[in-house]
N, C-alpha and C positions, 0 to 999 in steps of 0.2 A: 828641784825638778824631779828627782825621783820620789820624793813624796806625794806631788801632785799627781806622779803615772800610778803609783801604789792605789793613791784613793781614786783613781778614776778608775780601775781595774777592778775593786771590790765592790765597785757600784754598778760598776757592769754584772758580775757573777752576782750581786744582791737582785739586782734585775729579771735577769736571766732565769735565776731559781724561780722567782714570783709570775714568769711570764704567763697571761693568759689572753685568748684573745679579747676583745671587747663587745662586747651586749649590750645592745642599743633598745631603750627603752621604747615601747609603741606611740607612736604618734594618736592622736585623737583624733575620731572619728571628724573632727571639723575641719582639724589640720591637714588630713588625708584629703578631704575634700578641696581645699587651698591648695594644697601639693597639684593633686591634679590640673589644676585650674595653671597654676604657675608654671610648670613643666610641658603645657601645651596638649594635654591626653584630653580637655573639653576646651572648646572653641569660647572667647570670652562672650559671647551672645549665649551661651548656654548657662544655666541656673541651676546651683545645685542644693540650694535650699529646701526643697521640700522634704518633708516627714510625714511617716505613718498621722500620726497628730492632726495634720493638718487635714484628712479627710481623702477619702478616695475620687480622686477624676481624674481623667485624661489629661492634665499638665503633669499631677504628679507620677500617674501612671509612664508618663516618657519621661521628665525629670529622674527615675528611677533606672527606664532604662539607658538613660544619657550617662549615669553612673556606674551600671556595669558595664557599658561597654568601654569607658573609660580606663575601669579595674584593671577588667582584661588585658586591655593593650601597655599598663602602666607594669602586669602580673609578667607579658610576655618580656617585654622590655629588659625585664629587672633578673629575666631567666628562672623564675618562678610558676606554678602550673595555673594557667588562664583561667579560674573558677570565676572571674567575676564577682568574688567574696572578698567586705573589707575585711579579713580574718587578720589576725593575730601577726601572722610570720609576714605578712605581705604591708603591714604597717610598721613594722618593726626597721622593715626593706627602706621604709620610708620615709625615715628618722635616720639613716645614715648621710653622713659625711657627701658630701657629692660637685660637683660643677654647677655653677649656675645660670648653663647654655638651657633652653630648653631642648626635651627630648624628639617631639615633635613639632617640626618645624611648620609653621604658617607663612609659607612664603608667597611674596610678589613675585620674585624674578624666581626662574628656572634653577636648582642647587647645581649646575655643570658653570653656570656666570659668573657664582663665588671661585677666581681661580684668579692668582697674581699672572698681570701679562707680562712677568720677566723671572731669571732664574736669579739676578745677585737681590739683594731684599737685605735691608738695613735696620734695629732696631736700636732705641734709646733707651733710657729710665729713668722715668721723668722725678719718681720718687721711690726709696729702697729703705727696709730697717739699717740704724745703723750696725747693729750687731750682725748681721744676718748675710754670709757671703753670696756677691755675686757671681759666684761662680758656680752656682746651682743653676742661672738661668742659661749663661754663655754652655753650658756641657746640655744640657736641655733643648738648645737650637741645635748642637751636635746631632744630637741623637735620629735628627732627623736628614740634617743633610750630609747624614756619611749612606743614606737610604735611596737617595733623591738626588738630582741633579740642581738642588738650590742650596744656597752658599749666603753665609748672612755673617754681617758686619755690625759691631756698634756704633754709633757714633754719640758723640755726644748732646745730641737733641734731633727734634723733627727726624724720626729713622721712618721707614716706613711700618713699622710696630713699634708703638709705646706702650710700655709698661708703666704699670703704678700699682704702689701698696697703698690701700684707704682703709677709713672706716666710714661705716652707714654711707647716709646718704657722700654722693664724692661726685656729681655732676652729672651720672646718667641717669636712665631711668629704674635702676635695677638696684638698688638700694642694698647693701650688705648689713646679716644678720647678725652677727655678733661673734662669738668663739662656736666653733660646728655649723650646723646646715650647710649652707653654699660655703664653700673656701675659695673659690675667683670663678669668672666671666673674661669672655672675651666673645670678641665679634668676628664676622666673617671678612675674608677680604672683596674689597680694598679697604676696609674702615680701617682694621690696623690698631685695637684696644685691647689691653690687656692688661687686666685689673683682679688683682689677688686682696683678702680680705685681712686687713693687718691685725683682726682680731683676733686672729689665728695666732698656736703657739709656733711660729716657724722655728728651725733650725739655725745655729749661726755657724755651723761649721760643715765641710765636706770636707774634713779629715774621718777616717774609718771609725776610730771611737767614739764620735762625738756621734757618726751618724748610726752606729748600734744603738746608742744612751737614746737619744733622742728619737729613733722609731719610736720606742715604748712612751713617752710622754708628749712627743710633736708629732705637727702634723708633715709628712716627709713634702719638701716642699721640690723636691727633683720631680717626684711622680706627677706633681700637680702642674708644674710647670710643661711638661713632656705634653698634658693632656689639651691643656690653657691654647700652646704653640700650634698643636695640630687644628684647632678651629681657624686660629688666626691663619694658615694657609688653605682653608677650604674644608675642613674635614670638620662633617655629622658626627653624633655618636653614633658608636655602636650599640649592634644588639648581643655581640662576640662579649661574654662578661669576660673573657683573660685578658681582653684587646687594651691596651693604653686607654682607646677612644671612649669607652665605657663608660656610662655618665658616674658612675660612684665611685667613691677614694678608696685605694686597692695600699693597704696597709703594707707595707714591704717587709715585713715579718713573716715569714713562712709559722708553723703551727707549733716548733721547736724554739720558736723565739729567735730563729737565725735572720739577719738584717737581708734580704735579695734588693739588689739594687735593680730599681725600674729598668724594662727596655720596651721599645716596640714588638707587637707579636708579629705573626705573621699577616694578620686582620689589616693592622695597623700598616705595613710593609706594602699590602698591596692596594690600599685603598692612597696612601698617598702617592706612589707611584701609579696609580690611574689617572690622577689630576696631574701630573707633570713627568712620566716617564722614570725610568728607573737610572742611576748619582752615575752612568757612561752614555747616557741618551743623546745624540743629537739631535735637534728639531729644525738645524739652517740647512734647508733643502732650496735646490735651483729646479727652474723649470716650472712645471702647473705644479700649483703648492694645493692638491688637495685638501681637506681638512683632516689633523691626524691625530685630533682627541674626541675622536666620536667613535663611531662604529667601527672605523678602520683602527683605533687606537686601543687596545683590551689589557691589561697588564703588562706593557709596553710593545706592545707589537701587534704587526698590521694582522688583520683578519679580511679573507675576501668569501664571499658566499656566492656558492652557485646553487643550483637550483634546488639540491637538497640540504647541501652539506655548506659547513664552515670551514674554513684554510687558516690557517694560524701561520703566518711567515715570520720567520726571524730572518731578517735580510733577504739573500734571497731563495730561502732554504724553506719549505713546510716542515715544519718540525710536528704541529698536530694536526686531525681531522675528526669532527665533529659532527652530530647531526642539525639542523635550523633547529627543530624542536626543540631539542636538551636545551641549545642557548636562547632561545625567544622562545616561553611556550608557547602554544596554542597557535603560532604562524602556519602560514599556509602549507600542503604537503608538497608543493613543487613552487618556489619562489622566484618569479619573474624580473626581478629587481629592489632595489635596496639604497640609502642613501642616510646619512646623518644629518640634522639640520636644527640647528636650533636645542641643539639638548637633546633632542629626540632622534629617535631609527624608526626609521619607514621602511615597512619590507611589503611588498604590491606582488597579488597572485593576476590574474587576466579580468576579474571583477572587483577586488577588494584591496585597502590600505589598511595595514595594521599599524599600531605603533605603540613604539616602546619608549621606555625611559628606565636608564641604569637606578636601581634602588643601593647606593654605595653601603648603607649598611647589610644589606644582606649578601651583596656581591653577585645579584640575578638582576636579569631584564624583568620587567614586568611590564604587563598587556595594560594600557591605560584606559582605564571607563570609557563605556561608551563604543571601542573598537574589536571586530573590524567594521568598516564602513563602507559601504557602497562606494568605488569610484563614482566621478559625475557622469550622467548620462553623455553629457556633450561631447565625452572625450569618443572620439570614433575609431579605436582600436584598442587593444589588449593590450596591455605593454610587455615588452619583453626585455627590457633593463630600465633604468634609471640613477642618474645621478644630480649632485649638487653642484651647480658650476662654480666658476670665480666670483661672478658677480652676486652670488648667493641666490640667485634662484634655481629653480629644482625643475631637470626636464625628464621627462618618459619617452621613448621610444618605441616603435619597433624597425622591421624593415628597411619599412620606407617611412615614415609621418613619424611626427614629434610633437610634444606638446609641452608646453610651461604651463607646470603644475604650481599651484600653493598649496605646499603642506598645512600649512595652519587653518584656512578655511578649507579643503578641500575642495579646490575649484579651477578649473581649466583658461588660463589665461592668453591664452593665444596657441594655435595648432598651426600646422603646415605640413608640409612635402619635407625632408631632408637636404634632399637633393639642390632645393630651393633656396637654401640658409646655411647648412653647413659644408665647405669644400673639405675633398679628402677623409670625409667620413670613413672610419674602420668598416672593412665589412663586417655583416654579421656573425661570420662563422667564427670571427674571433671576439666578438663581444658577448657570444650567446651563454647566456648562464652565467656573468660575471655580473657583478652589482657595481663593486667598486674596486677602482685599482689605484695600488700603493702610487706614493710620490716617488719613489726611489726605482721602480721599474713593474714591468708588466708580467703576466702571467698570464697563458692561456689554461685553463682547468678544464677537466671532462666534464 
């Protein structure tokens, strides 16, 4: 036994002295091109074959520029400066180690859908090296739910995430590449897949020595797993290169050869407590159960908006105050009403609806194309608040009249009198300049 510590220890300090970090040979100009295509930076109806060669027109003249602006956003991504040039440093970027989610996403459904509708979430494994401990993936669910209010279980098949180690083709569509490029995939939820590429040199120990020795020659499979886990609960990458979420393998050797053991940053911290509240959150509330992962919901606490400004509540407490601007650019300079629905915030001045959608890796609202819009003509008043009811429709106000609005066409579906429909309506003095009010109690604001 102490011969076996003896030679593990000089293999360490043999290591150690030799330590350098690793230099990733440039990908080619073809493969950058595939890169792009795979990682979602060009749409697959986009071509990116064309060349000088083949003659100047107008296909290749935009085929050209289909690829720098691809560059760019692949340059911005990767936190490197946006030239739009396949140069040198920026394919080098591109030959590293990485995830094999793409970076931007083509999605159907809205990214706020991908979100489990519970907090206990169970996984399995369905297949594992046999050398290789399981207990890099069970401390990897840790990591999250000592952050979150979600608690996970193994069980011994059907969990709600399944794991598996493969090689190449292994049933889906995303084929793995052998030792380097992609090292695992997983998918958003509900699908519940999570697939690491067993061509990889993984780790078989999380004892401290093994996982020193093993930085320098594996690939650390704690980090990847951390990263793998955070998709499988909802979570994009980032554009935060310190973040876990980062789509590239973050070598857990600092620059002295010293072994840092992965954790979540702060990126990572608040982007999954967006999607599910932060690991003391209650969400079982009585009474009118507004909605309270949308705009009332912001790094776990309610936000109400009045006409200029934003109110950050912790219980029943403002703890900050903000301008509309700062948090929704370009909204109106006096906000009449407000409501989350579908993914999206709607914030209405007396003519116009803007709307927003949280961009989770950047951690800002953004103005979506196209807006603001003309309310419809039909509607026959200004509104002076608005909200999303129970039933999921969305109505405008003022005074007296009301109307049921659709957010998603913008269009007026039935109007009246108040007085006529709703009994015991709030007067206005105390709705006025309020958008939306918490589940848990009310607030009047100046």
């Amino acid at each position: 036994m102490d011969r076996w510590l003896f030679c593990c220890v000089i293999l360490l300090l043999l290591t150690l002295s030799s330590y350098s970090k690793k230099v990733y040979k440039p990908v080619s100009d073809e493969e950058a091109k595939k890169y792009l295509l795979t990682f979602g930076y060009v749409p697959p109806s986009n071509v990116l074959s064309a060349s000088p060669d083949s003659g100047i027109n107008s296909n290749i003249k935009s085929a050209f520029g289909i690829l720098k602006t691809a560059i760019k956003k692949f340059q911005e991504f990767a936190g490197l400066k946006p030239t739009g040039e396949l140069d040198d440093k920026t394919k080098r970027k591109m030959a590293e180690p990485r995830c094999g989610v793409t970076d931007v996403l083509q999605m159907v459904k809205e990214p706020s859908t991908f979100i489990w509708p519970k907090h206990d979430l169970t996984y399995s494994i369905q297949s594992y090296p046999r050398l290789v401990s399981q207990d890099y993936v069970e401390y990897a669910f840790k990591k999250w739910s000592d952050v979150s209010p979600l608690n996970f279980k193994q069980l011994p098949k059907n969990g709600d995430i399944v794991i598996q180690f493969a090689y190449g083709q292994h049933g889906d569509p995303w084929p793995f590449d052998g030792k380097g490029g992609v090292l695992a995939h997983a998918t958003f939820p509900t699908f519940g897949t999570l697939h690491f590429d067993e061509d990889e040199n993984w780790p078989s120990s999380r004892t401290l020595i093994f996982r020193i020795i093993h930085s320098y020659m594996k690939t650390d499979l704690l980090s990847v797993a951390i990263h793998e886990i955070g998709h499988t609960l909802g979570l994009e990458h980032s554009y935060n290169q310190a973040a876990i979420m980062a789509p590239f393998y973050q070598d857990p050797t600092d620059d002295n050869g010293n072994y840092k053991e992965p954790s979540l940053r702060q990126d990572d911290i608040k982007r999954i407590q967006q999607l599910y509240g932060n690991f003391n959150q209650q969400f079982n509330v009585t009474g009118i159960n507004f909605e309270l992962v949308e705009v009332t919901r912001i790094r776990d606490r309610t936000y109400l908006l009045s006409s200029t400004k934003v109110y950050e509540i912790d219980e029943d407490r403002i703890v900050n105050v903000d301008s509309i601007r700062h948090v929704f650019p370009m909204s109106p300079a006096f906000t009449q009403g407000a409501f989350a629905a579908n993914g999206f915030v709607y914030i209405f001045d007396e003519l116009n609806v803007y709307k927003y959608m949280f961009d989770r890796s950047r951690g800002t609202y953004k103005l979506q194309i196209g807006y603001p819009k003309r309310l419809p003509y039909e509607l026959r008043f200004g509104p002076m608040g608005a909200f999303n009811w129970l039933n999921n429709k969305q109505y405008l106000f003022n005074a007296n009249e009301y109307a049921v609005y659709d957010a998603s066409s913008n269009k007026v579906l039935n109007q009246g009198l108040i007085k006529n429909v709703f009994r015991n309506f709030p007067a206005l003095e105390a709705l006025r300049g309020i958008c939306h009010v918490s589940s848990k109690s009310s607030h009047t604001l100046p």
